[in-house]
C-alpha positions in Angstrom: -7.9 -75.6 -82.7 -6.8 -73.6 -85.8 -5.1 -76.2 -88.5 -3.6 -74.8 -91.3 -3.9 -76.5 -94.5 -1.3 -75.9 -97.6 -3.4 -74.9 -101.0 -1.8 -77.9 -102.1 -3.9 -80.3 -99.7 -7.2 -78.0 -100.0 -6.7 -78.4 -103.9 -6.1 -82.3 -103.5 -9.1 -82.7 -100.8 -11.3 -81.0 -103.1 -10.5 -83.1 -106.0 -11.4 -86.0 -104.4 -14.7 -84.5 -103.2 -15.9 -82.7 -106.1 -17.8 -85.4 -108.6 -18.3 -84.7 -112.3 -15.2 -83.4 -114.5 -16.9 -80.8 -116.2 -17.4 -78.2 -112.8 -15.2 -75.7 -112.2 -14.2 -74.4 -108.3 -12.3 -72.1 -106.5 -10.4 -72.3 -102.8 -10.6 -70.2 -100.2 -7.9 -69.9 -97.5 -10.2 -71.5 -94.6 -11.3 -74.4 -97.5 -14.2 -73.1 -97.9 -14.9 -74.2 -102.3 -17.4 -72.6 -104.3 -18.6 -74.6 -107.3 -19.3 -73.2 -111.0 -20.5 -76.2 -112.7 -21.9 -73.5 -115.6 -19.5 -70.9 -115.6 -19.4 -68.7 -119.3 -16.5 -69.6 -121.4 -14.7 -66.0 -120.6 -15.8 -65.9 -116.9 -13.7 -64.7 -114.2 -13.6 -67.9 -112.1 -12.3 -66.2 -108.5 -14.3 -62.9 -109.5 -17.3 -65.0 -109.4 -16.6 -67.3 -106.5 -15.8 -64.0 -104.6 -18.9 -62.4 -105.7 -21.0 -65.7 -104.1 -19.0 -66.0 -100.8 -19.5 -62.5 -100.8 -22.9 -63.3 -100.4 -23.5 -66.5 -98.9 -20.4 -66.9 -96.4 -21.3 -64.2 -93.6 -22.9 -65.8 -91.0 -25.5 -64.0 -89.8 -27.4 -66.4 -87.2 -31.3 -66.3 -86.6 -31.5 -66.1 -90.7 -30.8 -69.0 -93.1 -27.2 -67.9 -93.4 -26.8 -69.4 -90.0 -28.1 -72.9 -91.2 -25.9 -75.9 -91.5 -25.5 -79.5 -92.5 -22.9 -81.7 -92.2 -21.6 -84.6 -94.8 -19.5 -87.4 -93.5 -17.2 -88.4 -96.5 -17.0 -92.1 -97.6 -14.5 -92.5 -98.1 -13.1 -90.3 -95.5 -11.6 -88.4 -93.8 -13.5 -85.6 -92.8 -16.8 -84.2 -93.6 -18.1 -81.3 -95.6 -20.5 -78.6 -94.0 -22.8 -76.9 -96.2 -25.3 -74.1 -95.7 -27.7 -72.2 -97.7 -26.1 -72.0 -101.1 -25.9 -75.9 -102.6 -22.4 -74.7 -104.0 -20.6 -73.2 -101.3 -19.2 -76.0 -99.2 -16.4 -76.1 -96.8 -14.0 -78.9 -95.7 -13.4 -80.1 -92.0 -11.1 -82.3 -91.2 -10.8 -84.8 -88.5 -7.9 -82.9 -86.4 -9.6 -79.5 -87.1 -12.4 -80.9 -83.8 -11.9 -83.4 -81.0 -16.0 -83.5 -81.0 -16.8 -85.1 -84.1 -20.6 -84.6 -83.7 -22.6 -83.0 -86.9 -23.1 -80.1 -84.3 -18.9 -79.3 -83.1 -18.3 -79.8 -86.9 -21.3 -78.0 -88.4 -20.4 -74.9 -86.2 -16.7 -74.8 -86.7 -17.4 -75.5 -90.5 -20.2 -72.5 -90.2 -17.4 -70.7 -88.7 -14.6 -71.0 -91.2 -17.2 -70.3 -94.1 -17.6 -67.2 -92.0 -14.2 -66.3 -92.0 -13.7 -66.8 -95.5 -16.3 -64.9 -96.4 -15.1 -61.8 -94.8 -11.3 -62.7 -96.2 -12.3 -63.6 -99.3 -8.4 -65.1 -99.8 -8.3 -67.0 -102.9 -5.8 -69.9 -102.9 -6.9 -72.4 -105.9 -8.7 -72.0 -109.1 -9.4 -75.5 -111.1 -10.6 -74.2 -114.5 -13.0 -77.5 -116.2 -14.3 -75.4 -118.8 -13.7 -76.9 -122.4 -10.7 -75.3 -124.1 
């Protein structure tokens, strides 16, 4: 099932996930969110998001980039699945699977890091960084 989320509801999902003011992130079209909690004050926020999903969104299974964890939110809904990068997370929510087990969402969450990774469609910037 392919559900399209607005950047408007990635953005708001991810500020509810996201704890601690000070880190910076950046959206991708599939919701997959890359963190920058220490980005430099004249940093290219989506430049280096991009140059990390680059990286670490391709699946590429038999290898760690294949890995996966699930998080069930509290409070939900949804979870986040995470892989082998601690700051490149994507969101799943409940109507994206009618399986909700950590292994129907780990793998469509695997699969829309995958996706976005190739893409590489930025949608959302939220700048923290002290002005």
């Amino acid at each position: 099932m392919i559900i399209v989320m607005s950047e408007q509801d990635l953005a708001g999902i991810w500020r509810r996930i996201i704890r601690g003011d000070g880190k910076s992130w950046v959206v991708f079209a599939h919701g997959t969110c890359v963190v920058l909690p220490a980005p430099g004050p004249s940093a290219d926020l989506a430049a280096q998001a991009i140059e990390i999903l680059r990286e670490y969104g391709p699946v590429h299974v038999g290898s760690s980039a294949g890995d996966f964890s699930t998080i069930t939110l509290d409070p939900g809904p949804g979870w986040v699945v995470y892989g082998h990068h601690n700051d490149v997370l994507t969101y799943m929510g409940p109507d994206e699977v009618q399986d909700s087990s950590d292994l129907a969402v780990g793998l469509y969450g695997r699969h829309k890091r995958d996706q976005d990774g190739h893409e590489l469609d930025v949608i959302h910037v939220e700048d923290k960084r002290p002005r």
